[in-house]
C-alpha positions in Angstrom: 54.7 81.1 86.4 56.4 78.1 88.4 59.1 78.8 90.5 61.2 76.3 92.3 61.5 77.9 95.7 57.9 77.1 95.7 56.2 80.7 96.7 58.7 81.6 98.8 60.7 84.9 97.6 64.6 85.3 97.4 66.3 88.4 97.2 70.2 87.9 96.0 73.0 90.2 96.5 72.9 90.3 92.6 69.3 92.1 92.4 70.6 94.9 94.7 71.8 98.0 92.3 74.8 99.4 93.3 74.3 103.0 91.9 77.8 104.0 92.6 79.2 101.7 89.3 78.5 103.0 85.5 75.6 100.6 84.4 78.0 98.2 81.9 76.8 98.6 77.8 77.8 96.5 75.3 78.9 92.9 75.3 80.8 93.5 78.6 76.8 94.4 80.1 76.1 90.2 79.6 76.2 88.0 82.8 77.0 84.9 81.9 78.1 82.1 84.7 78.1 79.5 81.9 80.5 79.8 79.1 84.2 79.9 79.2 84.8 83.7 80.6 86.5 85.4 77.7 89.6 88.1 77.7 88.0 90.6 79.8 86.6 88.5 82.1 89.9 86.7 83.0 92.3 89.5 83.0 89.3 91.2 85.9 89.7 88.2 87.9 93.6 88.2 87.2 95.5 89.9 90.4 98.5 90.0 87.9 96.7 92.4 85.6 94.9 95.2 87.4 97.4 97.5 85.7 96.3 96.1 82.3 92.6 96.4 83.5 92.8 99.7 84.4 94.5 100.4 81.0 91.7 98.7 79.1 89.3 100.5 80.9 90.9 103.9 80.2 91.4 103.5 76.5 87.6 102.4 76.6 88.4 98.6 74.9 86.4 96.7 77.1 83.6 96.0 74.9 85.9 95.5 71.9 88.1 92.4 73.7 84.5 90.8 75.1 83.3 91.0 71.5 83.2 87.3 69.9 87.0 87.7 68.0 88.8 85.5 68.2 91.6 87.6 69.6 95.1 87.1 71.1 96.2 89.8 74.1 100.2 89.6 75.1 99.0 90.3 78.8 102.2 92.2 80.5 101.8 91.9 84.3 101.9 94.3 86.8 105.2 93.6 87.4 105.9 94.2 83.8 104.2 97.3 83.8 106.4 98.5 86.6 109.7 98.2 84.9 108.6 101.3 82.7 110.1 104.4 83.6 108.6 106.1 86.8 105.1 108.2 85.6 105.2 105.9 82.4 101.8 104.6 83.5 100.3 107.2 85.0 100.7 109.7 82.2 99.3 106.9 79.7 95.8 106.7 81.8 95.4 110.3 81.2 92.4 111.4 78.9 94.8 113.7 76.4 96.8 110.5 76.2 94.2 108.0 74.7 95.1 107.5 71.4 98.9 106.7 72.7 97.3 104.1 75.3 95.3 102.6 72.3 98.1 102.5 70.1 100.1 100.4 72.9 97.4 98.2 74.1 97.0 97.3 70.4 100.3 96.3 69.9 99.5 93.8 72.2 96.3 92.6 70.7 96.3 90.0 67.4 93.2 89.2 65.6 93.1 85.9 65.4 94.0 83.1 67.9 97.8 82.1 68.2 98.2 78.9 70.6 102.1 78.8 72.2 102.3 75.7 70.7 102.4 77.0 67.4 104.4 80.0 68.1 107.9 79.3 65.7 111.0 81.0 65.7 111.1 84.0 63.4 107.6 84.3 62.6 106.1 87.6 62.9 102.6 88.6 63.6 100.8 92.3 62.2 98.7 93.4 65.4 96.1 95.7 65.8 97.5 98.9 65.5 99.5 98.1 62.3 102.9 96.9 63.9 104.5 93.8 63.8 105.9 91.2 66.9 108.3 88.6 66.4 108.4 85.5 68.2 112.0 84.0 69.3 112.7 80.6 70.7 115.9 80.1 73.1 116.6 77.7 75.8 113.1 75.9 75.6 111.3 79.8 76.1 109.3 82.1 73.9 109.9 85.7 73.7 107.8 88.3 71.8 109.9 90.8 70.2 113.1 88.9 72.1 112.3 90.7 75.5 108.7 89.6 76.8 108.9 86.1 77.7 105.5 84.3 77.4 104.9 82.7 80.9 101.4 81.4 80.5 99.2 81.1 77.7 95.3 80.7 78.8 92.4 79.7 76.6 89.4 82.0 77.1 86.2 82.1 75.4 86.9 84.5 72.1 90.8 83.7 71.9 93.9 83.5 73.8 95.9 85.2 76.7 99.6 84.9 76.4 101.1 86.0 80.1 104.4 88.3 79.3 106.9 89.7 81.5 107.5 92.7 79.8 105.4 95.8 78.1 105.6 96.0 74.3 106.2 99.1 72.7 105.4 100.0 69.6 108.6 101.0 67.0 
């Protein structure tokens, strides 16, 4: 075998196991320092969305949004998070309340990519967990379900991240 460090070995930081973390399964397992990072991979390196993060990881959908999709994610920040009522959070990330964390975090997720720029007044989206968002337009902005502005949209890899302000909940 030819190597380019020509004989000489190198040990990265990378090669060292850490054996405190969970070995990662699934499509979230794949290193790759290539592509376009997809959903998962930019809400991790978001410091806006370690609430969200920490959500995912609870309601075990981390494998599921790094799958291929495409997919859409209304991304409320942490800010957004923290306008729920005090324990709101908190009692979500509990085990016994899994199916109530999956049911919001799917009402946040589309399947399918919707760009902002395509986003009209009035339309309305189903979403994964079988409810339905509507988009309104005022002053220039767009607002999911009239209350979560859409600050940012990013591109990733298997779909699109808009950035809201506020949480969705399901009706």
């Amino acid at each position: 075998m030819f190597s380019c460090n020509q004989g000489t070995e190198q040990k990265s930081a990378e090669s060292a196991t850490n054996t405190n973390e969970a070995p990662m399964t699934g499509q979230s397992g794949v290193k790759d320092d290539v592509s376009n990072p997809n959903i998962v991979q930019v809400a991790v390196g978001s410091k806006d969305h370690t609430t969200l993060v920490t959500a995912v990881k609870a309601a075990g959908l981390v494998d599921a949004l790094s799958n291929a999709g495409p997919f859409t994610v209304f991304a409320p920040t942490n800010e957004a998070f923290g306008k729920l009522p005090a324990g709101t959070v908190d009692g979500l990330l509990k085990p016994d309340k899994k199916d109530a964390l999956n049911d919001i975090l799917g009402y946040h997720t589309y399947v399918g990519t919707l760009k902002a720029e395509y986003l009209q007044d009035g339309q309305t989206f189903e979403q994964v967990n079988g409810g339905k968002i509507t988009i309104s337009k005022k002053d220039g902005k767009t607002f999911v379900n009239g209350n979560a502005e859409i600050i940012a949209s990013i591109p990733t890899a298997n779909g699109m991240i808009h950035v809201i302000n506020n949480v969705l909940l399901p009706k």
